[in-house]
Structures are given as C-alpha cells and as structure tokens.
C-alpha positions as CSV (number, residue, x, y, z in Angstrom):
1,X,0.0,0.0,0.0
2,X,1.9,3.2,-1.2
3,X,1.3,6.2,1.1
4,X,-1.9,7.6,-0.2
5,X,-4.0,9.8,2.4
6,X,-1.8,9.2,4.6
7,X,-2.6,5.6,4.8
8,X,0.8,4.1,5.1
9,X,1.4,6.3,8.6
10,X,-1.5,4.8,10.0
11,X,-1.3,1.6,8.5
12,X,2.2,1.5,10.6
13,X,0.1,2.5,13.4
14,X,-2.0,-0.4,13.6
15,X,0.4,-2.4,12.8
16,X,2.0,-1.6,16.1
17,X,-1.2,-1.5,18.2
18,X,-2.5,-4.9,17.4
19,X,1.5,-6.1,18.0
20,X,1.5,-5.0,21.4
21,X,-2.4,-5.3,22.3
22,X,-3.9,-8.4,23.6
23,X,-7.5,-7.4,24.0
24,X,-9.5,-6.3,21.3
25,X,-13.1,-6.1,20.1
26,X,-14.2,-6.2,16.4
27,X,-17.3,-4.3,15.0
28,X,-18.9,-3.3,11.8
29,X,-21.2,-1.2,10.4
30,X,-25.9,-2.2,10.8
31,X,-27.1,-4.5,8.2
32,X,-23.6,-5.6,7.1
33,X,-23.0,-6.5,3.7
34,X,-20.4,-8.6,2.0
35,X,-17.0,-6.4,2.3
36,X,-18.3,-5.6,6.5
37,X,-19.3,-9.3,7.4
38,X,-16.0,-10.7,5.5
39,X,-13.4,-7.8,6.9
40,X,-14.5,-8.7,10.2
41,X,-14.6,-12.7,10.5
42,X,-11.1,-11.8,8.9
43,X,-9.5,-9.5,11.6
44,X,-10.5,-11.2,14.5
45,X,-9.3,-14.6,13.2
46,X,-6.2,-12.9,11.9
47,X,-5.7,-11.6,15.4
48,X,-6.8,-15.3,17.3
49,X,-4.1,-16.3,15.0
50,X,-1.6,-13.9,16.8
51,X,-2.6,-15.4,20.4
52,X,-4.7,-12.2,20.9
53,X,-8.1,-12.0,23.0
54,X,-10.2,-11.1,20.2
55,X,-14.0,-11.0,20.2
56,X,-16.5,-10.1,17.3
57,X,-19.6,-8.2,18.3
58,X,-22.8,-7.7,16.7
59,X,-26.0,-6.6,17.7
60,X,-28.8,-9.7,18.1
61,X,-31.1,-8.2,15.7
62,X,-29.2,-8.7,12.9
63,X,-29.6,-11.9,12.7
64,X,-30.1,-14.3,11.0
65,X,-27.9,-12.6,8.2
66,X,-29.0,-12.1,4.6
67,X,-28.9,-16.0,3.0
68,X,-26.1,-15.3,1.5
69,X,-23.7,-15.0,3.9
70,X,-25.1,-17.4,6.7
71,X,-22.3,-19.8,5.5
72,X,-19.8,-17.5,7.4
73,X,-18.5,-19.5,10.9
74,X,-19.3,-17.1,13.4
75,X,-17.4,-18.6,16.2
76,X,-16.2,-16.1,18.6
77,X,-19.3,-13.9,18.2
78,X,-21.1,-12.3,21.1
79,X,-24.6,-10.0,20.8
80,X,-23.8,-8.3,23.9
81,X,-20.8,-6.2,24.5
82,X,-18.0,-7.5,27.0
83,X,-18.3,-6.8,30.2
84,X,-14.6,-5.4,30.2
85,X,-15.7,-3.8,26.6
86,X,-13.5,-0.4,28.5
87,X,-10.5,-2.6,28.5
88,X,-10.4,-3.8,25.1
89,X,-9.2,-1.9,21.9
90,X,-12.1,-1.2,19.4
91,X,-11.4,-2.0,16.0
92,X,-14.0,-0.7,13.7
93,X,-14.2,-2.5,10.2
94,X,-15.9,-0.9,6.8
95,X,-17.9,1.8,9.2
96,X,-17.5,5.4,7.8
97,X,-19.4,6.7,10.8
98,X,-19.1,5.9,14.4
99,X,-23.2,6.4,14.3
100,X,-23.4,3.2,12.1
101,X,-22.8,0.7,14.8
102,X,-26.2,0.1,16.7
103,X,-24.7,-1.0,19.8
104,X,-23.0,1.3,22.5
105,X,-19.7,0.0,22.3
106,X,-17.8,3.1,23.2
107,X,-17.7,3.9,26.4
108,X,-16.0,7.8,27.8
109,X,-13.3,9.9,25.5
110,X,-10.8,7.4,26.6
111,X,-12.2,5.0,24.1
112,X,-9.4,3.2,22.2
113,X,-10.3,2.5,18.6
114,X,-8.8,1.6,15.6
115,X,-10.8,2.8,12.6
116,X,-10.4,1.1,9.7
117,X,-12.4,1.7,6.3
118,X,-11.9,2.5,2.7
119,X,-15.0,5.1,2.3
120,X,-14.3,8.6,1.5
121,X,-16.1,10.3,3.4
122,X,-15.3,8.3,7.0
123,X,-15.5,11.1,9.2
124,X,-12.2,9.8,11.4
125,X,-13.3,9.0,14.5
126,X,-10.8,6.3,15.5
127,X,-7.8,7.1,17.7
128,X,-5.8,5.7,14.9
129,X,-7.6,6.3,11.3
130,X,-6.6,4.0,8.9
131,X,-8.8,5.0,5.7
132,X,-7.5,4.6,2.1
133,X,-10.4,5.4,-0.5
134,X,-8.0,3.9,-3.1
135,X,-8.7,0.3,-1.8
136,X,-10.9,-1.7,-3.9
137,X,-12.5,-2.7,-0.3
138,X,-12.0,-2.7,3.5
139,X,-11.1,-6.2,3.1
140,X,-8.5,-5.2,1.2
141,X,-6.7,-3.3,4.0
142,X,-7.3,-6.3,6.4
143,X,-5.4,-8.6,3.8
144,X,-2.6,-6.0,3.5
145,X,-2.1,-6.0,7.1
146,X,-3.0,-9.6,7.4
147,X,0.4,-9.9,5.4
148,X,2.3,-7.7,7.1
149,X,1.8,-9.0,10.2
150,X,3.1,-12.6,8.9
151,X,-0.1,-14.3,9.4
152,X,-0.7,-17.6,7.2
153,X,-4.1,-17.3,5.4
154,X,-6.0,-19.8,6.7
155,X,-9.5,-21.5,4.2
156,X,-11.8,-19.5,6.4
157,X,-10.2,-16.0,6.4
158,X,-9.6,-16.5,2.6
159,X,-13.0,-17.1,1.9
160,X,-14.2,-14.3,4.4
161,X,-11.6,-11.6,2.8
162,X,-12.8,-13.1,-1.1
163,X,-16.2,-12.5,-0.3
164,X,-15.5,-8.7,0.8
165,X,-13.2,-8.2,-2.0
166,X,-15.8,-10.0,-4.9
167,X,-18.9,-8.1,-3.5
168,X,-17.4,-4.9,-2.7
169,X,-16.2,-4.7,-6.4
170,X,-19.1,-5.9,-7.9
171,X,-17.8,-9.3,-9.5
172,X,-14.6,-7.4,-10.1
173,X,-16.6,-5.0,-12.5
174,X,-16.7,-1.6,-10.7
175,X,-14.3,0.9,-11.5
176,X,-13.2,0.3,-7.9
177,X,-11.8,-2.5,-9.5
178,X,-7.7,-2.0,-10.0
179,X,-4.8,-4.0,-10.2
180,X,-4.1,-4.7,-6.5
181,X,-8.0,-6.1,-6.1
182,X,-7.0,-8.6,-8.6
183,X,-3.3,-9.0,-7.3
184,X,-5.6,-9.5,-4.0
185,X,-8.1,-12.2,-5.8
186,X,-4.7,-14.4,-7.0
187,X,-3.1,-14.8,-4.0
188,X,-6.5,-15.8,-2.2
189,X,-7.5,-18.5,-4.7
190,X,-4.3,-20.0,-4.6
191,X,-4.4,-20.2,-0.6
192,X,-7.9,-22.2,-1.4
193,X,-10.6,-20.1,-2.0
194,X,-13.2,-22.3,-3.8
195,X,-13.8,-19.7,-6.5
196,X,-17.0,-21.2,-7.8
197,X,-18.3,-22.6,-4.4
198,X,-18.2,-18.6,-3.1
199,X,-19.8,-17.4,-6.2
200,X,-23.1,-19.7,-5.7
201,X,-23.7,-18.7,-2.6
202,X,-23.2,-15.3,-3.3
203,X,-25.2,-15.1,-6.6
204,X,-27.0,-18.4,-7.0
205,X,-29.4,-20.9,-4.8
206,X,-31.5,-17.9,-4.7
207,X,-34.8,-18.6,-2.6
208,X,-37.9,-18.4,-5.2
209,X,-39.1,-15.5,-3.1
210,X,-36.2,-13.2,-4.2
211,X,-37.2,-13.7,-7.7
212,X,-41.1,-12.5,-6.6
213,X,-40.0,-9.5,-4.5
214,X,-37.8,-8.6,-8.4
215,X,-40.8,-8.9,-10.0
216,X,-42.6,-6.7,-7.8
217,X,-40.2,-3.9,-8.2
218,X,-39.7,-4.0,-11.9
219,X,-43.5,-3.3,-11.3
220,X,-42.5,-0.2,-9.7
221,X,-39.8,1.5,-11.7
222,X,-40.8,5.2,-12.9
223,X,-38.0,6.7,-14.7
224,X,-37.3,10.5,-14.4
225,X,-35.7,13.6,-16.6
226,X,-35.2,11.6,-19.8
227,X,-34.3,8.3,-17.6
228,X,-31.4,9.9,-15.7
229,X,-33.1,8.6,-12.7
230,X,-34.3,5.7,-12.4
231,X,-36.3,4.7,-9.4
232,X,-38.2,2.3,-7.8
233,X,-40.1,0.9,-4.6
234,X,-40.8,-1.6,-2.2
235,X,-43.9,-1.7,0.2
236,X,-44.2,-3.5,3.5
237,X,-47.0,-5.0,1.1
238,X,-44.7,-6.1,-1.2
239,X,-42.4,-8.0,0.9
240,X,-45.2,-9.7,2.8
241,X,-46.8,-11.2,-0.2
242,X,-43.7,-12.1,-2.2
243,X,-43.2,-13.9,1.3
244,X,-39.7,-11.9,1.3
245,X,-37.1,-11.0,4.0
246,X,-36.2,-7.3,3.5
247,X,-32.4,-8.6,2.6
248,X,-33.4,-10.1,-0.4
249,X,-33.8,-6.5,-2.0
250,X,-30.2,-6.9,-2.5
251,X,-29.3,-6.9,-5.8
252,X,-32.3,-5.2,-7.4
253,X,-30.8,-1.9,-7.5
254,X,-28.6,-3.5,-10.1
255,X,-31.5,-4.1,-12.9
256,X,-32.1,-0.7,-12.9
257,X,-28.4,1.0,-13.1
258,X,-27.8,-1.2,-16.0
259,X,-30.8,0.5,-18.1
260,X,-29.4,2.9,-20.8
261,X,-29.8,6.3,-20.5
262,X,-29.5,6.1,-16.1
263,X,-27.3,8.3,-14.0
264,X,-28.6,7.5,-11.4
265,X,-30.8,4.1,-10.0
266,X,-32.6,4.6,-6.7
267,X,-34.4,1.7,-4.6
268,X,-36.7,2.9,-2.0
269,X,-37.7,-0.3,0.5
270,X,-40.0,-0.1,3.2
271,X,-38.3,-1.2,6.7
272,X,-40.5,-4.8,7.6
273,X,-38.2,-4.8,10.7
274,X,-39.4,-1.1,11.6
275,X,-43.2,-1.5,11.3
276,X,-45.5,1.5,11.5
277,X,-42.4,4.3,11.7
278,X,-43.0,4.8,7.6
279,X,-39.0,4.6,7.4
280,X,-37.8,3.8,3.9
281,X,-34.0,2.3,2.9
282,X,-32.5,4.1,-0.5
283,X,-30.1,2.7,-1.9
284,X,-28.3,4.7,-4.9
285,X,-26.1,3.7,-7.6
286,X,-24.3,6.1,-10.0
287,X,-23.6,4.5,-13.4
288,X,-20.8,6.2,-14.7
289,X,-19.4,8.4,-12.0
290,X,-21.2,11.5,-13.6
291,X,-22.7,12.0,-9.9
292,X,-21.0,11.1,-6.6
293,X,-24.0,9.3,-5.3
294,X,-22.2,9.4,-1.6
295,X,-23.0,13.5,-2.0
296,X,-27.1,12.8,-2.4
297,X,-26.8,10.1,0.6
298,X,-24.8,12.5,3.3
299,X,-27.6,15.1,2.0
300,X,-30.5,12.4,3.5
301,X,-28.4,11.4,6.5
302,X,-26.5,8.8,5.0
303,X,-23.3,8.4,3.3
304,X,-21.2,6.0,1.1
305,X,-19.1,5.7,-1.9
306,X,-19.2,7.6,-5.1
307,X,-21.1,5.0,-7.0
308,X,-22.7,3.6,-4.1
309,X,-24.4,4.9,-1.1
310,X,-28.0,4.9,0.9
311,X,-29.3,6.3,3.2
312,X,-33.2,6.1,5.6
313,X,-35.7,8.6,5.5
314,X,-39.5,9.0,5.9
315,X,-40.1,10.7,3.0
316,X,-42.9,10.2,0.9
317,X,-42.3,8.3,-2.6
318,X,-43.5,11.5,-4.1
319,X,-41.3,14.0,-1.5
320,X,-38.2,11.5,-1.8
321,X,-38.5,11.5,-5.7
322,X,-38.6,15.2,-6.0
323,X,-35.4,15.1,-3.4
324,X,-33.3,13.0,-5.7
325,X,-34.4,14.7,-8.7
326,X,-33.0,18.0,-7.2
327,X,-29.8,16.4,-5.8
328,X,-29.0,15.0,-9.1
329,X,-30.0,18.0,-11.7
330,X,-27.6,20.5,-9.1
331,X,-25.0,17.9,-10.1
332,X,-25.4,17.5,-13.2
333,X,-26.2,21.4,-13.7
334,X,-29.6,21.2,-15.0
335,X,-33.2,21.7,-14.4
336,X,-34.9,19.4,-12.8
C-alpha cells in the first residue's frame, strides 16, 4: 500500500497496536454486507491467529444474516458487549461513521479504537484512522495488514476476505476494481478459496421469493428527466406477499443501473423490521461516475461511496422522488 491519504502512517500504526495489544473487540457497520461481514470474520481470526483476545460483536437483531452469507463461521461472536468492553481496543471494520454501529460500544473519551475503512467520506473517528479510499474494499486493508503481520491465510479467512473483495467490487466489474484487487483475488484463490463454491452462494441458490420481490419492483420503476433517474419501490405490502425478508432486496438496484440512459438508480424499501415508523431504505447507484452518489446520501443522513451509497428517511415516494431529482439536476447542472 503506497502512502496515499496518509494511509501508510497509519497503516504502521495499527500495525504496532495490534502487535503489542492483547485485547480487542471487532465491529462493523448495521445490516452488514459482503466487504463488512468478510473484513470482520477476517480481523479477528487474523488476530486469534496472533494469540490475541479477540471478540466479534454484533447486535442480536441482525440476525439471521441475509442468506447469502449465513455460511460464514461465526465462532467467537457475542450479541452483547464485554463486560470489560472499557478494556479492550475497538477495532472498527468498513464503518465510515461511528453512528453506524447500533450498539453502544464506546464507552468515555478514553475509548481506544482503531478505525479502519476504505470510504471517503469516513469522518475519522478512531484514535488511529486507517482509511484509504483507493482500496478496492476494506477487506483489502485487512489482507494488506494480514500480510504484514506474517499471518498464514487460513480456508476461512480466505474465503471471508474473497467474499468482501468479490462483492465490494461488484464481481470485479466496478471501476473500484484495480490491479491490487486482482493481485488480491490471486493470492486468495491460490491459498484455497473455492472460487465457484463462493460465487453460488453469493449469486445463486437464490430462494424463489427473491425472484417475486424482483418482480414486484420491476413493477414499480418510474424513470425520471429523460431516464437519468431511475427509481423504484418496495412496500411492506410487497415484501409480505412475495413472502420476502427485507435482505433479499439486495441486488435489485442492479437491474435498474444497467438501463441505458441512467445516472442514477434509486431503490426505496420499506423497513418490515421497523413496522409502522414509515421509514424507507435508498439505496443509490451512479452509473458512470457523472454524480457522486455518496453527496445525495450525506444530504438524507447517510453516506457512502461515489457509486454507491444509501441512506433512511421518511419521505414520501413523491417527497423523496422530488429530493433525488433536485440532488442529481444540481449535479449535473440542469433543471430538474
């Protein structure tokens, strides 16, 4: 990792606090995907691998995980923090705001915590900030330092960093996507990963279900100021008789950032888990980097990448629509 933002100071930094520390704590960032779930099975095997006290902490309600990743061996997990939590050094994985993890694991200003994340616009809350926006992924980071550290990859941590690396990147086809990610995906297979076996569960064996809630919001799509945005919806209504958990919206946004003539794709899902509070999840995709999507998300509360970011609100469909029409014509200096 060459010194971009600063990221080979810090990298250094870690390196030398999880040499000498012997206690730690691992977190992510609610409703984990791919690159958070992988980057932190990763980390705290990599550091149970160098004797350390390590423990992975999520909250109870996110559980059980999205299908796709409920292959993952969560040994060492706890739902509740440590009871010597204050002892322990926090190590934050793929979380670009301290706000993101639901459970209060900080404790006083004497918190120790390494942050350490790939998103822009992480708002550096760590004692130690290790952020590079040039990394395909945070998983990336965790191999780099996985490396430096001499650790041995072991099946399970290869398959945990390939799945962060594969979904982060989109199948390796976001511009995200440079030579290290693939440099990355190499040395991985060749440790074990079962490149096809990771793939299915990822993308395949998809529950019928998933295929009804698609249906439903290929129903939905309106498309907006000669198709630059592209949106669509999902109702409480629509998850409930597709007979749908509200993961298996993943990947929808997808269909609609691929249609020609998009800028923008936008997928607004009611929250089943949140009944009655009218709460929606966006999630926003830019298709050719024309508009920093992450700029729209930290405008509704959110945040993210350039091409990828969300955020929740309780905006109407009709207030939210004119919202994202707005954000995008400023950007791309027109009318909306």
């Amino acid at each position: 990792m060459s010194d971009r933002n600063g990221a080979t100071a810090a990298r250094d930094q870690v390196l030398a606090e999880i040499r000498v520390g012997q206690q730690f704590v691992c977190v992510t960032h609610e409703h984990p995907d791919g690159d958070a779930l992988g980057s932190l099975v990763a980390m705290h095997r990599i550091l149970t691998a160098l004797g350390k006290d390590s423990v992975m902490l999520m909250a109870a309600d996110e559980f059980p995980l999205p299908y796709e990743y409920r292959f993952f061996d969560l040994e060492g997990l706890s739902t509740v923090p440590p009871d010597d939590i204050d002892e322990r050094t926090i190590v934050f994985l793929d979380c670009g705001n301290i706000d993101r993890n639901p459970l209060s694991v900080v404790k006083g200003a004497d918190a120790h915590i390494l942050n350490i994340d790939h998103h822009h616009d992480n708002t550096r809350f760590g004692t130690v900030d290790l952020v590079d926006a040039e990394a395909s992924c945070t998983a990336e980071i965790v191999w780099d330092l996985m490396r430096r550290l001499g650790v041995e990859v072991e099946p399970e941590v290869a398959d945990a960093l390939y799945v962060g690396l594969v979904t982060d990147t989109g199948k390796f086809m976001y511009e995200n996507t440079g030579p290290r990610a693939h440099q990355m995906a190499a040395e991985l297979i060749a440790a074990g990963v079962d490149v096809h076996g990771i793939y299915r569960r990822l993308y395949e064996d998809m529950p019928y279900a998933k295929l009804e809630l698609l249906a439903r919001a290929l129903q939905h799509v309106e498309r907006f100021d000669d198709g630059a945005l592209t949106f669509t919806r999902l109702t409480r209504d629509d998850f409930r008789l597709a007979g749908a958990e509200e993961s298996y919206s993943e990947g929808i946004i997808d269909h609609l950032r691929s249609v020609e003539g998009t800028k923008v794709a936008a997928l607004a899902g009611e929250l089943v888990s949140d009944a009655g509070s009218g709460r929606k999840k966006v999630s926003l995709r830019s298709t050719d980097g024309e508009v920093d999507v992450s700029a729209i998300a930290r405008a509704g509360g959110g945040g993210g990448h350039r091409q990828a970011a969300g955020f929740s609100t309780q905006l109407t469909d009709e207030e939210l629509t004119r919202f994202l029409r707005e954000q995008v014509a400023a950007q791309l200096g027109v009318r909306s």
